[in-house]
PADO-350617 format. One record per residue (C-alpha): residue in one letter; x, y, z. Coordinates in steps of 0.001 Angstrom, whole numbers, plus 500000, padded with zeros to 6 digits. Layout:
<pts>
aXYZ ...
</pts>
This chain:
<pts>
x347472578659693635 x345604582264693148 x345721583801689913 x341868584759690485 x340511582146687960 x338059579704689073 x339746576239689136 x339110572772690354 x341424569731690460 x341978567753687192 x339696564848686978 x340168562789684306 x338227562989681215 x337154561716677931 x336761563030674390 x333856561789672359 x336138558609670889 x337447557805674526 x340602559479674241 x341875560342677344 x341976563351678702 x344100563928682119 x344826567305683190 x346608568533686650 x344261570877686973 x341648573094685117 x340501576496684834 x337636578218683861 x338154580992682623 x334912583995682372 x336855586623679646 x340198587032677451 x342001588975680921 x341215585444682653 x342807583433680033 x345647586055679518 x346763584927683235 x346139581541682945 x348053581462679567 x350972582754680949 x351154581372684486 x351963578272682177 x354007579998679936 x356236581198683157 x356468577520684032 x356795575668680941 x353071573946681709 x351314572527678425 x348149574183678290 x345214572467676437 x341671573731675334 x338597572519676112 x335279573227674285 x332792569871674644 x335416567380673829 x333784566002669940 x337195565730669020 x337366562556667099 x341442562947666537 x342536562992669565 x343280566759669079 x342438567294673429 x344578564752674853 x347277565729677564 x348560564468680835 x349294566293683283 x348093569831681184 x346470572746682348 x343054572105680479 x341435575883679655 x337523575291679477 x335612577504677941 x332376576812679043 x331890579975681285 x332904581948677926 x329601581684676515 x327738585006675125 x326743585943671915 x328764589663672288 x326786591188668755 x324996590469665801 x325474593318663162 x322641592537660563 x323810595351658346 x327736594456658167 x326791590958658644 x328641589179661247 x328178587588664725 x331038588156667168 x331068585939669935 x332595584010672656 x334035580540671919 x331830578724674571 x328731579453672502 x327176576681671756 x326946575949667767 x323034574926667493 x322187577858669852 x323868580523667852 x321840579710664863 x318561579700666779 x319052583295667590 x320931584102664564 x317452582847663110 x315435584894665012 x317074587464663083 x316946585779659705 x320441584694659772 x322445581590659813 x326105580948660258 x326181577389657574 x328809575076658517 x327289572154660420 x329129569603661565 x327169566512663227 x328150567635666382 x326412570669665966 x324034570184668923 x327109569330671028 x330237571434669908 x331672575071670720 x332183577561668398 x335271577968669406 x336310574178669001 x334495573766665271 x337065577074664597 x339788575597666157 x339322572299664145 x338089574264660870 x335125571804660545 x332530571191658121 x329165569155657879 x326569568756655520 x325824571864654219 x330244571909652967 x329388571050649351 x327811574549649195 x329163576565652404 x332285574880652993 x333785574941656358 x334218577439658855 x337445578688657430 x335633580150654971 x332993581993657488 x336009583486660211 x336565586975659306 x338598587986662505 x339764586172665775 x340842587778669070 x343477585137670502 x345894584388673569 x349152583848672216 x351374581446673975 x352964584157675968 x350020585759677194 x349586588305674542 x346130588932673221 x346237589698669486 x343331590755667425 x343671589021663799 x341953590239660869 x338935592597660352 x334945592097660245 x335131593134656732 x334313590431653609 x337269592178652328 x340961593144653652 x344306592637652368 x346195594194655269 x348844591506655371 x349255587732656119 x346203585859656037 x346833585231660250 x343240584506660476 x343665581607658280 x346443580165659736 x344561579777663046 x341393578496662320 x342477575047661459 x345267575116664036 x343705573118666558 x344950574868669365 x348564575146668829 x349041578853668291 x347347579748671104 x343471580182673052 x340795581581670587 x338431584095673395 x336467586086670599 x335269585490666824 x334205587767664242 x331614584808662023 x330149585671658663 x326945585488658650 x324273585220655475 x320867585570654852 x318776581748655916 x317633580532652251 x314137582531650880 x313880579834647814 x312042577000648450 x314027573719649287 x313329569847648928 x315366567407650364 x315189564237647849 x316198560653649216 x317012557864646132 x318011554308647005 x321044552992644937 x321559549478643779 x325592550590644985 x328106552826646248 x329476553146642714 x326451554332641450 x326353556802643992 x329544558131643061 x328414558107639233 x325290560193640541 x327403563105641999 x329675563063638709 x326735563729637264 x325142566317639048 x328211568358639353 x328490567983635255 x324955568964634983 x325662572153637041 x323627571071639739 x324955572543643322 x322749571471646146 x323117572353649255 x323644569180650564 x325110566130649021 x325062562782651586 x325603559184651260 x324693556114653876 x325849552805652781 x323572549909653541 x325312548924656823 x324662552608658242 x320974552382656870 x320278549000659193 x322030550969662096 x319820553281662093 x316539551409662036 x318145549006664444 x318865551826667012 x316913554647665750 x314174553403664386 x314771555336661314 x312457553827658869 x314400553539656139 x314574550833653303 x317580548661653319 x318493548739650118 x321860547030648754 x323672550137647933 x321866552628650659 x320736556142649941 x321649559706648567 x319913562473650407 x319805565845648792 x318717569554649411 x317998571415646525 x316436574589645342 x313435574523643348 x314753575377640471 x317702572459640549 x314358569785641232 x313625568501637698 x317434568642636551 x318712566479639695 x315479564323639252 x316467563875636033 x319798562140637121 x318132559858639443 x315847558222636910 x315977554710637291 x316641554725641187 x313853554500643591 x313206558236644791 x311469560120647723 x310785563923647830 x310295565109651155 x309781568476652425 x308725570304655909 x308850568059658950 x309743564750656795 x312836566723655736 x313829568271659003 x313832564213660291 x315875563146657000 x318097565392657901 x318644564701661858 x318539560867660557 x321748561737659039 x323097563405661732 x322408560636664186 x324648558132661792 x327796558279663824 x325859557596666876 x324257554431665762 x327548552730664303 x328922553701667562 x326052551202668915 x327402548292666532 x330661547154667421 x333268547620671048 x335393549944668847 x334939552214665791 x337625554309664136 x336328557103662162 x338038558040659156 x338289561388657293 x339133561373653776 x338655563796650511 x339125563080647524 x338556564796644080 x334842564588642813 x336148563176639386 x337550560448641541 x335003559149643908 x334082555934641901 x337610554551641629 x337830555720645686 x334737553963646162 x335975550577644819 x339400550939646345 x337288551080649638 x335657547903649214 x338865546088648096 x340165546946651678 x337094545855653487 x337576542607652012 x340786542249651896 x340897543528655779 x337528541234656685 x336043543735658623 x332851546140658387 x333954549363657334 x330247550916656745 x330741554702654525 x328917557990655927 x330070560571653013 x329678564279652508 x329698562613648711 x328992566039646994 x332349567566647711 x334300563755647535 x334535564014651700 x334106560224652705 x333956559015656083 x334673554920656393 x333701553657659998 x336199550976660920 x333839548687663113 x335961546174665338 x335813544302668562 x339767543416669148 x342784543517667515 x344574546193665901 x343338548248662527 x346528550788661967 x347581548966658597 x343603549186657501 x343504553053658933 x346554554288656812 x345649551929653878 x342290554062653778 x344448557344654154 x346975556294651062 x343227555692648769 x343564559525649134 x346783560539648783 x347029558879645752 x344525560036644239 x345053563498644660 x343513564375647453 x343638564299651497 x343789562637654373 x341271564908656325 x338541566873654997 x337061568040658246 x338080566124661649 x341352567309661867 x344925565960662818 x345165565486666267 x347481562563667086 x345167560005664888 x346106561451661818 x350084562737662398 x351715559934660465 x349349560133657427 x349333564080656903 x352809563492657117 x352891561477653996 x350463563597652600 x352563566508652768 x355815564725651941 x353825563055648740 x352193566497647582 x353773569451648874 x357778568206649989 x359135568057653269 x359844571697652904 x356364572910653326 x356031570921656696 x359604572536657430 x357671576219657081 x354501574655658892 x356942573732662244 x358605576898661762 x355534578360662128 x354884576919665299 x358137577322666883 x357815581538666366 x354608581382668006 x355110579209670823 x359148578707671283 x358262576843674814 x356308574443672762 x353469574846675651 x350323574778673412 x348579571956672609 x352001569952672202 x352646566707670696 x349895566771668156 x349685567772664820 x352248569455663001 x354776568753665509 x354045564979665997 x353701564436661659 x357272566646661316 x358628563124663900 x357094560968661973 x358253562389658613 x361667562701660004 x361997559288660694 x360146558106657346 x363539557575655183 x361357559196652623 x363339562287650395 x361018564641649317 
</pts>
């Protein structure tokens, strides 16, 4: 085969959960023209064709056999920064914590930052849509794409949107492919928005609870108090020993773990002022740079604590993160297994780590997924769908929308890619099976 694309036979890989990944063969591509040819040499022959960033998919959203795997990891320049009209275009190989080091060096950041931010693409965190600690102020990347050049599933290159904070030209296009975890097609450019890195002076403050109840009291709280930090996290107990087992983090072991916060100056008295009564820290400098990769370690040190963990990915409204909490405890009991909490708490994003050695936890994984949907709110804040999470956004969807929203959503995806090449088997397409054959009537 000579399309003039590097390639290399398809040895088997594995995403950062151990999902396998086993393509027949894969290319790497150096621009959009390169891509355009691999895209549609598949297209020609009906091939699935999967993306590949740094595999931190925790969904199972890179999985294939027998795919043409696209990596990206020759598509790696930063193409501009424009600090007047403020936005970074760039390819989708760039790594995330090396964009903001030079956007830095400019005195810019782009603010989503998912844990995997030393680790991830741009190009997969936009394909995924994800978020991080800095969400409860930032959000997620959706909210910082302002145009996309992509492959379509024919070959096509499209250019979607405009670097401009403001254009109503149309369908939102833009938004309906970041998030799409690449099943509309190959992202090869992106237009970020990029703002200003914070002049006010910040303190990240660390309070031990006596439980995860309270925590969820404390961010009631704050957010009734008009508080809005810039990050909002929780670490149960169980996460808390992990990391001084494997980390030597330092921390106290508390009974209900810790809150850690980043807050202007001016919010310090007024979110002090909620914490009275719980044992607090104020850290700033160095001591809150290490809080803060501390947190972003978590993941990694559950990983160290049992054969198997399952990550979960749920949101659910502010208002309701006590009676979320509790329901997640009932299920840890009633389940007998460790199901240690890593939350995003200040925007109700909770992430339960099922810990196991054997068996099968599917019952426990959608039980946690129905505390969401009936409550209001959803089944994935920030990991995405992938095949981990079909079933349950199809109840979601079903529950909260009808099953004629995830008719348009299919629809969607059939106009874009009528060979079904990209990405298939995931996603929309695998949660519009499972709905079908739910018996629910929505």
């Amino acid at each position: 085969m000579d399309i003039g694309v590097e390639f290399s036979k398809g040895e088997e890989r594995e995403d950062f959960v151990g999902n396998k990944v086993r393509p027949s063969i894969i290319f790497y591509p150096k621009d959009e023209g390169e891509v355009a040819k691999v895209v549609r040499y598949a297209y020609e022959r009906g091939i699935p064709v999967v993306t590949w960033g740094a595999g931190t998919s925790l969904t199972g959203a890179v999985e294939c056999n027998g795919c043409i795997l696209i990596d990206v990891k020759y598509m790696d320049k930063i193409l501009e920064v424009n600090e007047v009209d403020w936005y970074a275009r760039v390819q989708p190989g760039v790594n995330l914590e090396y964009l903001n080091r030079k956007l830095a060096e400019k005195g810019f950041f782009l603010p989503p930052d998912p844990a995997s931010f030393f680790l991830c693409t741009v190009g997969g965190a936009t394909a995924n849509s994800s978020g991080g600690m800095r969400g409860v102020k930032y959000g997620t990347f959706k909210e910082w794409v302002l145009a996309l050049k992509v492959v379509l599933p024919n070959g096509k290159v499209v250019k979607l949107g405009e670097p401009l904070r403001k254009n109503r030209a149309g369908y939102d296009l833009v938004s309906l492919f970041v998030g799409s975890e690449g099943t509309l097609g190959v992202i090869t450019e992106i237009w970020f928005r990029i703002t200003p890195l914070p002049r006010r002076k910040t303190f990240t403050v660390m309070a031990y609870v006596k439980d995860m109840e309270e925590a969820g009291r404390v961010i009631v709280e704050v957010r009734k108090r008009r508080i809005l930090p810039e990050m909002a996290e929780y670490l149960d107990r169980e996460v808390v020993k992990a990391l001084n087992k494997h980390l030597n983090a330092g921390l106290k072991e508390s009974d209900g773990g810790l809150m850690l916060f980043s807050v202007e100056e001016d919010h310090l008295e007024d979110l002090l002022d909620v914490l009275r009564g719980n044992e607090v820290v104020v850290a700033e400098g160095e001591e809150a740079e290490r809080l803060y990769s501390i947190r972003a370690q978590s993941a990694i040190a559950l990983r160290a604590e049992a054969k198997h963990m399952v990550v979960e990915d749920i949101v659910v409204p502010v208002s309701k993160l006590p009676e979320a909490i509790k329901r997640l405890k009932e299920v840890e009991r009633k389940y007998n297994v460790r199901l240690p909490v890593i939350a995003h708490i200040g925007d109700g994003n909770l992430h339960p780590n099922i810990l196991y050695n054997e068996g099968e936890v599917e019952g426990l994984f959608e039980e946690v997924a129905n505390i969401a949907i009936e409550l209001g709110g959803s089944v994935s804040g920030e990991h995405g769908i992938g095949t981990q999470k079909a079933k349950v956004m199809a109840l979601q969807l079903l529950k909260h929308n009808g099953r004629e929203v995830l008719d348009i959503m299919e629809g969607i995806k059939r106009l874009i890619d009528p060979k079904g090449i990209m990405n298939p088997g995931k996603y929309v397409e695998l949660a519009k099976k499972y709905a079908e054959g739910s018996g629910e009537n929505y």
